[in-house]
C-alpha positions as CSV (number, residue, x, y, z in Angstrom):
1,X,16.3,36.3,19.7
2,X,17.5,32.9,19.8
3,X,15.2,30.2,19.1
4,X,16.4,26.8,20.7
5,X,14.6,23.0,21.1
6,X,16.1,20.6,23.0
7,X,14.9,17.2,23.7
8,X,15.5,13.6,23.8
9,X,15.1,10.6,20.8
10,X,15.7,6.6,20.9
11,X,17.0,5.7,17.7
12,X,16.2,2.1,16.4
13,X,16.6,0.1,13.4
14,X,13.2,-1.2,12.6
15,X,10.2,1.0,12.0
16,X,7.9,-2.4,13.8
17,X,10.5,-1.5,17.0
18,X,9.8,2.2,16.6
19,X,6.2,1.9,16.4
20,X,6.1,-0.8,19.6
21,X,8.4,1.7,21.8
22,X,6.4,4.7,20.9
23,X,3.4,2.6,22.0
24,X,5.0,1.4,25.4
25,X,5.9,4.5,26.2
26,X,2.2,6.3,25.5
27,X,0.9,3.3,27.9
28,X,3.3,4.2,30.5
29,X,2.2,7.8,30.4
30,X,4.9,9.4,28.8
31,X,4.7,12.0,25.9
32,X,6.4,11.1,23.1
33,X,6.0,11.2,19.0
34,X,7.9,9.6,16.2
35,X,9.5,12.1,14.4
36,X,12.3,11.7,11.2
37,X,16.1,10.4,12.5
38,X,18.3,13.2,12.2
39,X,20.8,13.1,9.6
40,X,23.6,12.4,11.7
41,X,22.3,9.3,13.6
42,X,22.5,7.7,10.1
43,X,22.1,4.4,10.6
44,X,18.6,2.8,10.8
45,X,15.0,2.8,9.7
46,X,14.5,6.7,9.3
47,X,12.2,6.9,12.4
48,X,12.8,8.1,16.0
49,X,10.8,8.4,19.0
50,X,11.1,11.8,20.4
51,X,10.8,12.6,24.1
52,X,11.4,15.5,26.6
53,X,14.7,15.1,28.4
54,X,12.9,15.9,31.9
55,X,11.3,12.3,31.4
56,X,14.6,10.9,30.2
57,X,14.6,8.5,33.1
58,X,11.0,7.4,33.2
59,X,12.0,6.4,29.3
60,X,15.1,5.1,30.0
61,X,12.8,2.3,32.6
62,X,10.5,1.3,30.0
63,X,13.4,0.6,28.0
64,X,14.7,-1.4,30.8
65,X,11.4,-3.4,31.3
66,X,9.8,-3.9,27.5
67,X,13.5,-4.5,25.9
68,X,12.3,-3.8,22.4
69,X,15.1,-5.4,20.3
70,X,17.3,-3.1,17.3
71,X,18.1,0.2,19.3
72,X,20.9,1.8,18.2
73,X,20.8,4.6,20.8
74,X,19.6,7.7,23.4
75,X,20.3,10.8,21.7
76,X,20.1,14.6,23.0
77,X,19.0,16.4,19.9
78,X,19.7,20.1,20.4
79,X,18.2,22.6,17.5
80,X,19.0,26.6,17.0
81,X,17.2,29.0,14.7
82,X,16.6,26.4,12.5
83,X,20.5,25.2,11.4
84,X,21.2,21.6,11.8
85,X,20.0,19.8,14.5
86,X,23.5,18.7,17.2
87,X,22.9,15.2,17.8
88,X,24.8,13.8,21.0
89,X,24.5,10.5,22.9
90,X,22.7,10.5,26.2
């Protein structure tokens, strides 16, 4: 049985930006969670803000109207029986 998670992350710099788009995106209605960075979106703080891709959209227009400064990028994040995560821009 194949086991496979597939979801959406914004990847920032700053832990403060991190925290604030997390934040937006709860007031706006939108699930979402900081999790670790995957390894291979190596650059920044460490943190990501996790999200389903159905609501990749929805995040995508908070982005659009809070502008929270230091993102490095959208990512698709896809996991299988537990080997290491495939991380791909959105």
């Amino acid at each position: 049985m194949t086991m496979q998670e597939i979801f959406g992350i914004a990847a920032f710099r700053s832990r403060q930006q991190v925290m604030r788009f997390d934040n937006a995106l709860n007031r706006a209605g939108i699930r979402s969670q900081v999790i670790s960075t995957p390894k291979d979106v190596s650059v920044g703080c460490g943190l990501s803000v996790r999200f389903e891709l159905r609501d990749t959209q929805a995040v995508l227009d908070v982005y659009q109207r809070t502008r929270p400064g230091n993102l490095i990028g959208f990512y698709r994040v896809t996991r299988e029986n537990g080997r290491r995560p495939v991380v791909a821009p959105l």
